[in-house]
C-alpha positions in Angstrom: 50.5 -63.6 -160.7 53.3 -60.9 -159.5 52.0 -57.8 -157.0 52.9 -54.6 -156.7 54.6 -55.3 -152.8 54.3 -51.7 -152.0 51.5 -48.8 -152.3 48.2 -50.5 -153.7 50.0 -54.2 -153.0 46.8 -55.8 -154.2 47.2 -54.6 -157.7 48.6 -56.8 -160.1 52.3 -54.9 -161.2 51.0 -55.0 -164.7 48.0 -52.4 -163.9 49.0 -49.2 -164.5 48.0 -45.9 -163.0 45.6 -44.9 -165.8 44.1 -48.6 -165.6 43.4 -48.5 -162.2 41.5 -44.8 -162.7 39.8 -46.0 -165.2 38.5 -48.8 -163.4 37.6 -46.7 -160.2 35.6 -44.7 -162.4 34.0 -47.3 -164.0 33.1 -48.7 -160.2 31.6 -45.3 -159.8 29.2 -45.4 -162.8 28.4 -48.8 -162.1 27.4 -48.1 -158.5 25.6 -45.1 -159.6 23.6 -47.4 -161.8 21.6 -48.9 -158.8 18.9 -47.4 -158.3 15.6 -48.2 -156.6 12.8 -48.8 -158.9 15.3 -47.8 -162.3 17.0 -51.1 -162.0 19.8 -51.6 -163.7 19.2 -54.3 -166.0 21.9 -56.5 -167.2 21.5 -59.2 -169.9 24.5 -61.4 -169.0 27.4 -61.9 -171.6 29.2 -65.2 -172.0 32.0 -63.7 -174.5 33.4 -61.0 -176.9 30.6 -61.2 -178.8 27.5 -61.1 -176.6 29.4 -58.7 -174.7 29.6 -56.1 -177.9 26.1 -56.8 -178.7 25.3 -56.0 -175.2 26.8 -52.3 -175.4 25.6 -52.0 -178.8 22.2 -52.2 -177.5 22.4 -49.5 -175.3 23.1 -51.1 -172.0 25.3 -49.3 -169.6 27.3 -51.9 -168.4 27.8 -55.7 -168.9 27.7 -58.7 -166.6 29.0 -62.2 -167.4 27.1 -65.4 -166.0 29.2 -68.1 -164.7 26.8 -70.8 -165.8 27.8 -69.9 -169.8 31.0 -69.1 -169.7 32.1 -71.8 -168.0 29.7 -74.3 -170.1 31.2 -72.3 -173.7 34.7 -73.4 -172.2 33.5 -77.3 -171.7 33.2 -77.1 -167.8 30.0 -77.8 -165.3 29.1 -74.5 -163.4 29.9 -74.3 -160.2 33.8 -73.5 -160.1 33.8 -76.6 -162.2 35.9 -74.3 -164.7 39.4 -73.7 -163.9 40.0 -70.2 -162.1 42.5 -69.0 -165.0 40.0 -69.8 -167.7 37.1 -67.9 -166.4 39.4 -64.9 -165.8 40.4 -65.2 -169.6 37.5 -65.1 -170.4 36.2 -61.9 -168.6 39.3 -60.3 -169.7 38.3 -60.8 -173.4 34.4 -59.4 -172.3 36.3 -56.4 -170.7 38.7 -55.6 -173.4 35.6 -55.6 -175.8 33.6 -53.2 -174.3 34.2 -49.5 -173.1 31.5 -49.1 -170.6 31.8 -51.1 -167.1 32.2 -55.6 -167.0 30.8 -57.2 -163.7 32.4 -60.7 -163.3 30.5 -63.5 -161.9 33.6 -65.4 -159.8 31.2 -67.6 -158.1 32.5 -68.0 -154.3 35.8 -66.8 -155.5 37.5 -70.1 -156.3 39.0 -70.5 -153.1 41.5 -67.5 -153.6 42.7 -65.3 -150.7 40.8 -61.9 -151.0 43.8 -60.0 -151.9 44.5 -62.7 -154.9 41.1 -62.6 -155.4 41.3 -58.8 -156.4 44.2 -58.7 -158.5 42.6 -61.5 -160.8 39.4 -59.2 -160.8 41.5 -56.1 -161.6 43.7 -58.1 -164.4 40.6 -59.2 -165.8 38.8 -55.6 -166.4 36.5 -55.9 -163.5 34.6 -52.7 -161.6 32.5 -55.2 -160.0 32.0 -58.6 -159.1 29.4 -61.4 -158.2 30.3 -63.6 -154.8 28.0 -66.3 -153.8 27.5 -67.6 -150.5 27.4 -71.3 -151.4 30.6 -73.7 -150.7 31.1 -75.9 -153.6 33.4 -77.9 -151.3 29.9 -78.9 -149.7 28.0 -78.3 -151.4 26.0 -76.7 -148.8 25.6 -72.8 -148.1 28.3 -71.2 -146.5 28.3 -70.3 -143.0 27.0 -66.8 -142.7 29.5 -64.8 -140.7 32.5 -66.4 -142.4 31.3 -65.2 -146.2 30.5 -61.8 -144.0 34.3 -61.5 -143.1 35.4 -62.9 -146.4 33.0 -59.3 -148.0 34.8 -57.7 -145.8 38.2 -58.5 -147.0 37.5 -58.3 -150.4 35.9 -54.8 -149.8 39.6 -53.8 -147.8 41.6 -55.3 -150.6 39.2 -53.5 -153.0 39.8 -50.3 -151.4 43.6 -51.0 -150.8 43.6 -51.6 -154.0 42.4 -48.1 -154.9 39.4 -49.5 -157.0 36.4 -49.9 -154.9 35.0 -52.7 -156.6 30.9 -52.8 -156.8 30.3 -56.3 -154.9 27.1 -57.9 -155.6 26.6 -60.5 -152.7 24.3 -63.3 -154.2 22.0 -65.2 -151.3 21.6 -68.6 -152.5 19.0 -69.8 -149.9 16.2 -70.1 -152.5 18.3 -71.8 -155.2 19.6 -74.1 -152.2 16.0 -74.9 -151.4 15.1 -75.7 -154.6 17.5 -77.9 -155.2 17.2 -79.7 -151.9 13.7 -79.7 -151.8 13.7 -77.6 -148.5 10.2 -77.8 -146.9 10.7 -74.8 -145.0 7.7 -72.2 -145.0 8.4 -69.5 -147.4 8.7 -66.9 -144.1 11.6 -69.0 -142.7 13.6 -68.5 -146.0 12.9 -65.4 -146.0 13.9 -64.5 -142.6 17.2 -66.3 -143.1 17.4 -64.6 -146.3 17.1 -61.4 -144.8 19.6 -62.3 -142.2 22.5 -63.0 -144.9 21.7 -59.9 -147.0 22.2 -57.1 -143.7 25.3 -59.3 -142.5 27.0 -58.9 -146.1 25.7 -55.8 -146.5 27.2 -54.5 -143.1 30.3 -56.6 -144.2 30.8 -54.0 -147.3 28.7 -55.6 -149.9 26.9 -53.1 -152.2 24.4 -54.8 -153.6 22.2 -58.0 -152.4 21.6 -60.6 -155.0 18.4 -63.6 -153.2 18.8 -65.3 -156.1 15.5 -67.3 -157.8 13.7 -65.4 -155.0 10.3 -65.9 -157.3 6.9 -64.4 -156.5 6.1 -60.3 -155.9 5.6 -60.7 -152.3 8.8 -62.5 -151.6 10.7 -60.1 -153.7 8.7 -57.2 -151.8 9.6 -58.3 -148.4 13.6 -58.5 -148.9 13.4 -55.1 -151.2 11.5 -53.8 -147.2 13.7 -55.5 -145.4 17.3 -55.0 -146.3 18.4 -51.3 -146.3 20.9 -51.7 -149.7 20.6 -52.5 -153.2 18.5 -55.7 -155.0 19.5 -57.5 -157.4 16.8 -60.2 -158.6 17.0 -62.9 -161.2 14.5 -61.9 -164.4 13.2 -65.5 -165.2 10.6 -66.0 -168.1 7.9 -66.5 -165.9 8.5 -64.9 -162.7 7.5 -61.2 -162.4 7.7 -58.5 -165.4 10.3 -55.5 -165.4 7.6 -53.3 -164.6 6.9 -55.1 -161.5 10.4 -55.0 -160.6 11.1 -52.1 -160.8 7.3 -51.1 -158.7 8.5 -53.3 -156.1 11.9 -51.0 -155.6 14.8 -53.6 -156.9 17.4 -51.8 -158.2 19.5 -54.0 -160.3 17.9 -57.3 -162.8 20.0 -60.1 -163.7 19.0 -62.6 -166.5 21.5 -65.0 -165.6 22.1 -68.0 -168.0 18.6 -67.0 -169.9 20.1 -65.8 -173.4 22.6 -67.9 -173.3 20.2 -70.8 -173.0 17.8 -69.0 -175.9 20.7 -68.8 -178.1 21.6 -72.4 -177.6 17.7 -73.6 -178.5 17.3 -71.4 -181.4 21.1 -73.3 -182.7 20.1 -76.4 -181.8 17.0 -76.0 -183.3 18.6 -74.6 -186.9 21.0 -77.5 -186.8 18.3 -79.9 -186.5 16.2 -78.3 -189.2 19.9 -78.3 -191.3 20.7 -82.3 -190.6 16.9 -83.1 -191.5 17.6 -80.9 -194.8 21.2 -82.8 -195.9 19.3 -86.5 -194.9 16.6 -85.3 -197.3 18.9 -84.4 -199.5 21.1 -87.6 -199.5 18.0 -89.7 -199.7 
């Protein structure tokens, strides 16, 4: 992808001046839009589409979920999706919509931060989602080493002259889910706290404990981390109104319309295939 190799160098040399304005002031709305206990709520897009029917609800901005784009491209989540694919595809989201796109990159697909930035920027990006898991482990990452890798985004960001809004997603409760992690709620806690006020500190603008769960858990990291919260909305975990009692300032839905839309198809083309065998018969 060529750069610019003077003034913002981490902009890609096809971003023009009035691009990268507009994009700094979309970063500024979309940073404006956290706010404790009025969360921003974002039902995640997956394409053109769901992106436009996302604005035309009234939403002010639009997030894309890495779980359904990369699954509507043929790939398994998890960077499973090439890196130039899932950038197409937020570039189509962006170019669909006129009010701000947050991209879910995952860990950032091993990209140097600077790289990183200009993909985010081609793509029509005033903010981005970066996980702390390492899908080369498939462990979590270390937690000063994604701190320093916030960090550089945020200076590329900056260099850049579009201070993108980083959401810094905590994966210590999906990771103990998965692993069956016996720990005692507190000690996840405590190490979730621990991630969010290093990537925080690191330049991060938002903390995102993913599948957090229950009120009190969700209470105790809203206390505990002097930023932002962004918490998954899942269909029966906590109600908005809850949410937004307990101080989080940004909701996610994730993958959850995605996965409605594909049960209502699958259910239609079921009901369809048992019509033409009826039919045939």
């Amino acid at each position: 992808m060529p750069v610019e190799e003077h003034g913002h160098q981490n902009v890609p040399a096809s971003l023009g001046d009035d691009a990268r304005q507009k994009l700094a002031a979309d970063a500024a709305v979309l940073r404006d839009l956290h706010v404790p206990k009025r969360p921003l709520v974002l039902p995640n897009a997956w394409d053109a589409v769901t992106a436009r029917l996302v604005e035309e609800a009234g939403f002010p901005a639009v997030a894309t979920t890495s779980h359904a784009v990369a699954e509507s491209l043929g790939f398994d989540d998890g960077e499973g999706a090439p890196a130039a694919e899932m950038f197409a595809a937020a570039r189509r989201v962006s170019r669909t919509v006129s009010v701000p796109v947050t991209v879910d990159c995952e860990s950032g697909y091993g990209l140097p931060a600077a790289e990183l930035v200009a993909r985010l920027l081609s793509a029509g990006a005033a903010g981005c989602n970066l996980e702390d898991t390492d899908h080369r482990t498939g462990g979590l990452a270390d937690p000063g080493s994604h701190a320093a890798r916030l960090a550089e985004v945020r200076a590329a960001a900056d260099e850049a002259g579009v201070p993108l809004v980083i959401n810094a997603r905590v994966d210590v409760f999906l990771r103990a889910a998965l692993t069956g992690d016996s720990r005692p709620r507190s000690e996840l806690v405590g190490e979730a706290l621990e991630r969010g006020r290093a990537y925080l500190a690191a330049g991060a603008d938002c903390v995102f404990p993913i599948m957090a769960g229950d009120p009190g858990t969700i209470g105790r990291l809203v206390a505990g981390l002097d930023g932002p919260v962004n918490v998954l909305h899942e269909p029966d975990g906590p109600a908005l109104s809850t949410l937004a009692e307990l101080g989080v300032s940004r909701v996610s839905l994730g993958p959850g319309l995605f996965r409605a839309a594909e049960n209502w198809l699958r259910g239609e083309l079921r009901s369809l295939s048992e019509s033409v065998r009826e039919s045939a018969g």
